[in-house]
C-alpha positions in Angstrom: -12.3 -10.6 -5.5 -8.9 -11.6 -7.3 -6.2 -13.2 -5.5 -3.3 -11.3 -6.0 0.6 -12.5 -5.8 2.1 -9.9 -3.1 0.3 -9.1 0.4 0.6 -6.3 2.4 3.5 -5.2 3.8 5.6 -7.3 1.5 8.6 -5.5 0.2 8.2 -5.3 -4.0 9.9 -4.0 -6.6 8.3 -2.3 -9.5 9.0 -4.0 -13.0 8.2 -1.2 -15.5 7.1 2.3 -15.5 8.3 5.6 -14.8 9.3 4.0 -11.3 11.3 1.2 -12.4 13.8 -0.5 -10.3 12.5 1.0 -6.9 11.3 -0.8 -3.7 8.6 -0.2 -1.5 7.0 -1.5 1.0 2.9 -2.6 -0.1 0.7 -0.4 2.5 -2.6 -1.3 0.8 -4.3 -3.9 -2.5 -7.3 -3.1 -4.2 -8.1 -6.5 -5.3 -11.0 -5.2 -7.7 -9.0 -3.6 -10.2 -5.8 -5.4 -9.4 -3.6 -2.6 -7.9 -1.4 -1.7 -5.3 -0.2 1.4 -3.1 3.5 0.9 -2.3 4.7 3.2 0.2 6.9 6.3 -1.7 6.4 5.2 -5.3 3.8 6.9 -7.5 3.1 9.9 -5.9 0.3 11.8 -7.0 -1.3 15.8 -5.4 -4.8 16.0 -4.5 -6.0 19.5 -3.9 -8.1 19.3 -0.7 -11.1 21.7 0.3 -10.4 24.2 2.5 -11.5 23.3 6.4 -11.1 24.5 9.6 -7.6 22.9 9.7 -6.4 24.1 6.4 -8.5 27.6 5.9 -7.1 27.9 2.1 -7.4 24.8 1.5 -4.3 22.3 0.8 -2.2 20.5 -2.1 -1.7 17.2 -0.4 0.9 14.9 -2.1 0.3 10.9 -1.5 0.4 7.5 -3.0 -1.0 6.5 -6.0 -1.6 2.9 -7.1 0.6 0.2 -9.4 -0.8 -2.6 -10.8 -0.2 -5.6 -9.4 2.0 -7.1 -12.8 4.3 -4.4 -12.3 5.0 -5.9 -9.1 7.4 -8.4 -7.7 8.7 -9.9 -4.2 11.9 -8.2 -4.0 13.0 -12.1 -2.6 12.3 -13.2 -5.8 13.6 -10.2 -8.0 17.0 -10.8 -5.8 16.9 -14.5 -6.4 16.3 -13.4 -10.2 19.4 -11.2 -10.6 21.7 -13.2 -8.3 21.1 -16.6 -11.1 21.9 -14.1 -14.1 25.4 -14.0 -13.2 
């Protein structure tokens, strides 16, 4: 298992990528490969099977994972951009 450089629950902000710029809140790491879910950003629909709560079945829309060197501590992003100028 790889130690990563964010834990969960930290607040991040994603480096590059379609969601560049945004925050987020990590709600779970997948230290095999590396990645993160981080709550809001990288949403992805899974169609679900239909079941006795959801007869026709269901498009469910939910996080998908960033890897972790797109991440950074928004502390240290702030601290980043605050030395800049």
């Amino acid at each position: 298992m790889a130690k990563l450089h964010i834990k969960q629950n930290d607040e991040v902000v994603v480096l590059s990528g379609k969601e560049k710029g945004k925050r987020g809140k990590v709600l779970e790491l997948r230290t095999a490969k590396n990645r993160a879910v981080v709550e809001g950003l990288m949403m992805v629909k899974r169609h679900l099977k239909k079941s006795e709560e959801h007869p026709d079945g269901q498009i469910a829309e939910r996080e998908g994972t960033i890897h972790a060197s797109n991440l950074m501590l928004a502390t240290k992003y702030d601290e980043r951009s605050a030395n800049k100028n």
